[in-house]
BALOBA-1460 file (C-alpha; in Angstrom, 3 decimals):
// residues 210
<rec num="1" residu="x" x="140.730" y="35.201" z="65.191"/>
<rec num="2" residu="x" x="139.988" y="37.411" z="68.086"/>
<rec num="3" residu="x" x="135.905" y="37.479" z="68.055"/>
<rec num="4" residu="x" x="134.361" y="41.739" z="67.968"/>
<rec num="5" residu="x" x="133.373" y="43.297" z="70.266"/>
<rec num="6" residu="x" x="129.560" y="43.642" z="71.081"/>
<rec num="7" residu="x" x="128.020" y="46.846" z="72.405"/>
<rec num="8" residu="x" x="124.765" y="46.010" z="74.360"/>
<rec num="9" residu="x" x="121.595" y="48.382" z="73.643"/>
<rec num="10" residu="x" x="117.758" y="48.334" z="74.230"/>
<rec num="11" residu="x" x="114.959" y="50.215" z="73.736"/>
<rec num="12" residu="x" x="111.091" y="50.121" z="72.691"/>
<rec num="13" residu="x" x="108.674" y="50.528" z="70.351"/>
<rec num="14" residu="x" x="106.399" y="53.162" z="71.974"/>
<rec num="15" residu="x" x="102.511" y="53.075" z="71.077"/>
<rec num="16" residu="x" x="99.648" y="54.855" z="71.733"/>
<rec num="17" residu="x" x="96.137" y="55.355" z="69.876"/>
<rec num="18" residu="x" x="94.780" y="58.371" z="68.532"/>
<rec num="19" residu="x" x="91.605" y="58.685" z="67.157"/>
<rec num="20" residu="x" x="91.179" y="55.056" z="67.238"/>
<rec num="21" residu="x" x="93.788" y="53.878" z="65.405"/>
<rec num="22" residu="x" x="97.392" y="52.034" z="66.489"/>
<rec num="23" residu="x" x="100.299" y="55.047" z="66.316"/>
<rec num="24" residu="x" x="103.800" y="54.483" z="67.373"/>
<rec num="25" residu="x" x="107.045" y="56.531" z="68.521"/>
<rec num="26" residu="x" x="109.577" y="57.864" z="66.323"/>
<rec num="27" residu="x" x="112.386" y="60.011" z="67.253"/>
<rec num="28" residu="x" x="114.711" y="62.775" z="65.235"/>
<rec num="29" residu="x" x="117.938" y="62.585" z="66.319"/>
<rec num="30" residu="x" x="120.133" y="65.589" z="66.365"/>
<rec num="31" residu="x" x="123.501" y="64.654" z="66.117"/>
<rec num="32" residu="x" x="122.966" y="61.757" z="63.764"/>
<rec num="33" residu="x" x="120.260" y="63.464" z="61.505"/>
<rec num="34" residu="x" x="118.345" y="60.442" z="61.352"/>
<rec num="35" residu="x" x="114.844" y="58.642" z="62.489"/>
<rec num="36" residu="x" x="114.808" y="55.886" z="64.796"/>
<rec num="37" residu="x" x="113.365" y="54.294" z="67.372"/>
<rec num="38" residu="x" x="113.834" y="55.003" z="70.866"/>
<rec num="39" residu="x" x="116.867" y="53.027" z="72.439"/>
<rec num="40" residu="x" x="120.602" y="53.273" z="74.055"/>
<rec num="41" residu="x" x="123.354" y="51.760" z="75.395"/>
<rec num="42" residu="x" x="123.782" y="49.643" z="78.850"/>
<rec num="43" residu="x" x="124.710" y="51.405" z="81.095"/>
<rec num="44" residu="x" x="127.880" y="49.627" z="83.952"/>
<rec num="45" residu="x" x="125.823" y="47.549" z="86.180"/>
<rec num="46" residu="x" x="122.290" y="47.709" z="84.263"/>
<rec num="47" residu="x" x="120.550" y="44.991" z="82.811"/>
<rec num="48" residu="x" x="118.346" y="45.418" z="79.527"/>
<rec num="49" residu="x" x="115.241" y="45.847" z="80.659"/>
<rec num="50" residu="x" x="116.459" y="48.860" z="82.972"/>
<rec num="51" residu="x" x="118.379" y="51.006" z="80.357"/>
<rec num="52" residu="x" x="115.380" y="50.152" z="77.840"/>
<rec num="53" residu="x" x="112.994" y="52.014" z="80.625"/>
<rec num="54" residu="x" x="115.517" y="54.457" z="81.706"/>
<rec num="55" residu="x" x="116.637" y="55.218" z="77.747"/>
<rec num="56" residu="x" x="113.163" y="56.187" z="76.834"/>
<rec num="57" residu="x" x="112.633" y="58.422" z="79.534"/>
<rec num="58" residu="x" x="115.526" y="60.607" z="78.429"/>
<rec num="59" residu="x" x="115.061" y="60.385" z="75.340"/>
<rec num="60" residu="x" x="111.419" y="60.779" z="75.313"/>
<rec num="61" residu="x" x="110.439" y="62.051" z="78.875"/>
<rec num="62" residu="x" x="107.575" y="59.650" z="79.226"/>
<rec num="63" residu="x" x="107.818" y="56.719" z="81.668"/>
<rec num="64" residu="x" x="106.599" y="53.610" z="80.577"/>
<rec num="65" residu="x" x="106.218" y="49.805" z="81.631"/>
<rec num="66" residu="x" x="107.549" y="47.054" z="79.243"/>
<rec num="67" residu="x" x="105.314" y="44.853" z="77.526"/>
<rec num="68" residu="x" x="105.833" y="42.010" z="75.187"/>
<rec num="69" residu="x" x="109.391" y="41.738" z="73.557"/>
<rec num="70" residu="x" x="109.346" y="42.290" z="69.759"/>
<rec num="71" residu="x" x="112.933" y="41.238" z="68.514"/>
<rec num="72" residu="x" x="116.447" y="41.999" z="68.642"/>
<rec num="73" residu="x" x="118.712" y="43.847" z="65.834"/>
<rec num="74" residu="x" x="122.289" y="42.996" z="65.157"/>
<rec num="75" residu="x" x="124.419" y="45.017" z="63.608"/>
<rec num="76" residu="x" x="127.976" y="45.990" z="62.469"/>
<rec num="77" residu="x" x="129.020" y="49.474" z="64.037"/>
<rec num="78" residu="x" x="130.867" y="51.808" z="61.688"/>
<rec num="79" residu="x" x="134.104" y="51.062" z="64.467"/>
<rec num="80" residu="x" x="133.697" y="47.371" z="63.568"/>
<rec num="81" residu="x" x="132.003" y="46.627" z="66.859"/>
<rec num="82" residu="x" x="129.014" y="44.807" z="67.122"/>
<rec num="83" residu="x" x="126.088" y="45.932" z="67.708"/>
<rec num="84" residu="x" x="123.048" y="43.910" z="69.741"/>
<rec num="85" residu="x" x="119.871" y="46.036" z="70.720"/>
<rec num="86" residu="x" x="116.849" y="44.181" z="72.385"/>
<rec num="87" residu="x" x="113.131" y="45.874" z="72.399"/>
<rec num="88" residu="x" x="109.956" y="45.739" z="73.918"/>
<rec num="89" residu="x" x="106.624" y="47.241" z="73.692"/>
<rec num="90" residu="x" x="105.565" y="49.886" z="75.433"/>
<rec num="91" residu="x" x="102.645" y="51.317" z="76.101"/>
<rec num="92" residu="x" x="102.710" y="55.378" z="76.512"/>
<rec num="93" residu="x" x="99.412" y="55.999" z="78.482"/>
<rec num="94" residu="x" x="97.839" y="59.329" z="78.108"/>
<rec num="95" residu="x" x="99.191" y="60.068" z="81.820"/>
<rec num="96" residu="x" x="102.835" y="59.398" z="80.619"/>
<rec num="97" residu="x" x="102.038" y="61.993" z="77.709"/>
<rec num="98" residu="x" x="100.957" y="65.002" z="80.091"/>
<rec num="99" residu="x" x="103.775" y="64.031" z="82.504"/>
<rec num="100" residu="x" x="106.639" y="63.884" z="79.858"/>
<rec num="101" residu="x" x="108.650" y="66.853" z="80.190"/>
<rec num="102" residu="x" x="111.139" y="66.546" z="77.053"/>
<rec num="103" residu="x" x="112.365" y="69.635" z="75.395"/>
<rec num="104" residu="x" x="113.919" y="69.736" z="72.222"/>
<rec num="105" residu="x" x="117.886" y="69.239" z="72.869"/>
<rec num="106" residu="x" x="121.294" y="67.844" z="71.645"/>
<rec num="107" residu="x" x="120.691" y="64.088" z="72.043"/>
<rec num="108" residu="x" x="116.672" y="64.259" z="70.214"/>
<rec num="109" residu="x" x="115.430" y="67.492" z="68.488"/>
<rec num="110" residu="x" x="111.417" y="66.006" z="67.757"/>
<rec num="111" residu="x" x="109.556" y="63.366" z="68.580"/>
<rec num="112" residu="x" x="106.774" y="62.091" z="66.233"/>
<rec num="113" residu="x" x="103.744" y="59.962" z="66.516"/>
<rec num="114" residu="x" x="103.302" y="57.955" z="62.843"/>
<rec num="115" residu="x" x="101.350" y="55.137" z="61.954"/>
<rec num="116" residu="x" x="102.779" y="51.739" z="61.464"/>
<rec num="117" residu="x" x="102.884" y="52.514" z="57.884"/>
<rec num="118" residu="x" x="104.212" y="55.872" z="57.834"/>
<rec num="119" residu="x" x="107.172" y="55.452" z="60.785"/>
<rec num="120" residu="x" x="108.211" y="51.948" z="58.632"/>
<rec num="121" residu="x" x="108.828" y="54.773" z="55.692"/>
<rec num="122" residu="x" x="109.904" y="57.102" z="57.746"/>
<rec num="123" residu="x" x="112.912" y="55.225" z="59.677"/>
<rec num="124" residu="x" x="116.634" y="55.939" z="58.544"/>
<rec num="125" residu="x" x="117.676" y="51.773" z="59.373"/>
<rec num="126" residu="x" x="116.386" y="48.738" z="58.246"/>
<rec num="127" residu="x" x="116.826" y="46.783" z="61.416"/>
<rec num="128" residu="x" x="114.717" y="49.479" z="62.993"/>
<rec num="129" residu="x" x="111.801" y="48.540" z="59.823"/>
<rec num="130" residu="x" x="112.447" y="44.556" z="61.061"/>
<rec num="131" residu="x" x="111.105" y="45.514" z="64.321"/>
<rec num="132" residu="x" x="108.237" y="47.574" z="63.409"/>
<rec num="133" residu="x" x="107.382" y="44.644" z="61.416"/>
<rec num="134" residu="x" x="107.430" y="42.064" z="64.684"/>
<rec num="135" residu="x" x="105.489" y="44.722" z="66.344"/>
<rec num="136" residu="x" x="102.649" y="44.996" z="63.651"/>
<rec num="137" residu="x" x="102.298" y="41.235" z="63.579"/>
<rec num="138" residu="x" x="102.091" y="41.636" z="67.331"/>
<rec num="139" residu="x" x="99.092" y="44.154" z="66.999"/>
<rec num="140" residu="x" x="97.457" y="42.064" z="64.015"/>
<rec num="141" residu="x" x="96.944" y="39.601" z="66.537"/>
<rec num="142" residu="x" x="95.302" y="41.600" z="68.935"/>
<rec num="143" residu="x" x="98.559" y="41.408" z="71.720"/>
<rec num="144" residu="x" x="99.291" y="45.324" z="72.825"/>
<rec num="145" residu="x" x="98.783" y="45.265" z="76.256"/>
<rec num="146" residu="x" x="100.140" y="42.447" z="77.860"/>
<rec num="147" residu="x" x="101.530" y="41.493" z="81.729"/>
<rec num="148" residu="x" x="104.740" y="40.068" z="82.276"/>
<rec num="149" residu="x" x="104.669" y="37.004" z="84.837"/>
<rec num="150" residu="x" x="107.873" y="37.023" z="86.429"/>
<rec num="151" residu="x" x="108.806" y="33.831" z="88.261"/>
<rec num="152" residu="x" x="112.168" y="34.572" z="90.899"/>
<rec num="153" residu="x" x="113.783" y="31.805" z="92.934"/>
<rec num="154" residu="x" x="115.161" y="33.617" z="96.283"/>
<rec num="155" residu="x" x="118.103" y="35.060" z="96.466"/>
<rec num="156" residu="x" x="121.097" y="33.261" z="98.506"/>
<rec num="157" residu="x" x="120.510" y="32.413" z="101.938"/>
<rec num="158" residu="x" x="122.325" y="31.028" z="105.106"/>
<rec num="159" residu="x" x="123.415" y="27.695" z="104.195"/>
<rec num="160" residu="x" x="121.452" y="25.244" z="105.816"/>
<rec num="161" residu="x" x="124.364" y="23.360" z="107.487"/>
<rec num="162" residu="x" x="124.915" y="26.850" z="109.309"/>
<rec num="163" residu="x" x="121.563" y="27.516" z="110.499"/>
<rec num="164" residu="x" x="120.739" y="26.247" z="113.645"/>
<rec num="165" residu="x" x="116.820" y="26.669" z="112.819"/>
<rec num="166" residu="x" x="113.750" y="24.974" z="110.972"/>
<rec num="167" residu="x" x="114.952" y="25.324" z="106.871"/>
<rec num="168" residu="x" x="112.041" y="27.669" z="106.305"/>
<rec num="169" residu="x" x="113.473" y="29.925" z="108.987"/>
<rec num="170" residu="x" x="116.722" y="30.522" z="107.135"/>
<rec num="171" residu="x" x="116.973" y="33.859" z="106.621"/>
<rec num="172" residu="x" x="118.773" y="35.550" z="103.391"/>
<rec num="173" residu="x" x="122.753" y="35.968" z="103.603"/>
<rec num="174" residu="x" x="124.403" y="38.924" z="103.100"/>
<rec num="175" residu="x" x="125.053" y="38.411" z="99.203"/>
<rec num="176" residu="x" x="121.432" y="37.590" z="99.476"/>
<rec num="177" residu="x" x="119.842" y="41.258" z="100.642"/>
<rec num="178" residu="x" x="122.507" y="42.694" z="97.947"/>
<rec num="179" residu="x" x="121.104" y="40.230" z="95.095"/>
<rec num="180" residu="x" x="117.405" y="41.570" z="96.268"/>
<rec num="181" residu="x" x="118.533" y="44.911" z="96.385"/>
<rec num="182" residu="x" x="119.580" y="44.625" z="92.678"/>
<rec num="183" residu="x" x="116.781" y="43.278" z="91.468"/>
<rec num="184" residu="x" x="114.223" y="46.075" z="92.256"/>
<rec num="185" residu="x" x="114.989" y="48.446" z="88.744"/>
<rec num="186" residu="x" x="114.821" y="45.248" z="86.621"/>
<rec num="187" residu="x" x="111.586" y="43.827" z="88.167"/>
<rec num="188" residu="x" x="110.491" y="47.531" z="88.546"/>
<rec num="189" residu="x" x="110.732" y="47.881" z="84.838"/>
<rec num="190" residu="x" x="107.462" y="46.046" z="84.050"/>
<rec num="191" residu="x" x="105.725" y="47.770" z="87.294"/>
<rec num="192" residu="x" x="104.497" y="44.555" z="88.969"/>
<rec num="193" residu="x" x="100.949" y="45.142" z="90.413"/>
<rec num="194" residu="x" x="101.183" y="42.040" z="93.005"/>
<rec num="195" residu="x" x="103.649" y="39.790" z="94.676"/>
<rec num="196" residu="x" x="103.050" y="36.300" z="95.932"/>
<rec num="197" residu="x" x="105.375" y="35.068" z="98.113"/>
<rec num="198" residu="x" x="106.201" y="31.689" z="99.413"/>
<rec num="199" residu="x" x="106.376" y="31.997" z="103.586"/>
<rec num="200" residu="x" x="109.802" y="30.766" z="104.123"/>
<rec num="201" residu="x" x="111.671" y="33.444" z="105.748"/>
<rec num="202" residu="x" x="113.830" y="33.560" z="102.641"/>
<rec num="203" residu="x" x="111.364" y="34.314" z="100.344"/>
<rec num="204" residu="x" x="109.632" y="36.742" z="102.758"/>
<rec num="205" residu="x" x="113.122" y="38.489" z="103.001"/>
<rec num="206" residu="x" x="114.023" y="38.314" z="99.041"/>
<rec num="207" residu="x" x="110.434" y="40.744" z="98.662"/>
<rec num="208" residu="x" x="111.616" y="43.124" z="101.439"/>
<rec num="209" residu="x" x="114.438" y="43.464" z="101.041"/>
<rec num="210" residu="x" x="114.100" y="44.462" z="97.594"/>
């Protein structure tokens, strides 16, 4: 039996507080006529933690960092495809809010901010309700704003037997600055606040060159 199909999608559940108490993201969609949560489809060339960033930000017009991951859905598509949609947490900070410039339009009519309890109503799916869930146990716990800790081996470089140099001098190949170049929006998607760096010239050139 030839195995489906599987469409790749991610997305996030979006939070904020207002007047003290936990709030998250729900949007109307206007084609579908339904409530979900913000997510879509991977782009050629993206990995998942790049469309989830870039998805919210047209659907929603705020720009956010991931946080913590809070599940994956899988479902079957009405075209018998399946369906696999990873999320994260997301913080919208109150800058995010003034910044976001979305407009009612054909993709996302309204956006709405409901408590946990009222967007787990509110919600058309019930994979979308699973995820909520993770996130409240998440936010029972006391975890909302987390920091990733990303840990990156360098990216190819001159093979040793072709450098004439001290190993630590060997400086990245050319599939090396394109694997560092690549990296940037998927790193960038969690907004990194430092960078520590072995000083082999390899490492060194993995961090500038992305």
């Amino acid at each position: 039996m030839t195995p489906r199909e599987t469409v790749y999608a991610s997305g996030a559940v979006c939070w904020r507080e207002i007047g003290g108490e936990l709030h998250v993201l729900v949007i109307h969609r206007t084609q579908h006529r339904d409530i979900s949560l913000p997510k879509g489809k991977v782009d050629p060339g993206e990995t998942l933690p790049q469309t989830a960033v870039r998805e919210i930000r047209e659907e929603t017009g705020f720009k956010v960092a991931l946080g913590v991951p809070v599940g994956v859905s899988k479902y079957l598509m009405p075209n018998g495809k399946d369906k696999e949609v990873h999320y994260w947490a997301a913080h919208v900070t109150d800058k995010a809010i003034l910044k976001s410039d979305f407009v009612p339009n054909e993709e996302v009519e309204a956006l709405e901010w409901l408590t946990l309890a009222e967007a787990r109503v509110a919600v058309t799916y019930d994979p979308d309700r699973e995820i909520l869930d993770n996130f409240m146990e998440f936010a029972n716990r006391g975890v909302r704003e987390t920091f990733a800790i990303t840990v990156l081996r360098h990216a190819t470089a001159v093979s040793p037997s072709a450098w004439p140099g001290s190993d630590d001098s060997r400086p990245l190949s050319e599939l090396g600055q394109n694997q560092a170049r690549k990296l940037v929006k998927t790193i960038g998607a969690w907004r990194p606040r430092r960078i520590v760096s072995s000083s082999a010239k390899r490492c060194r050139h993995t961090v500038k060159a992305g």
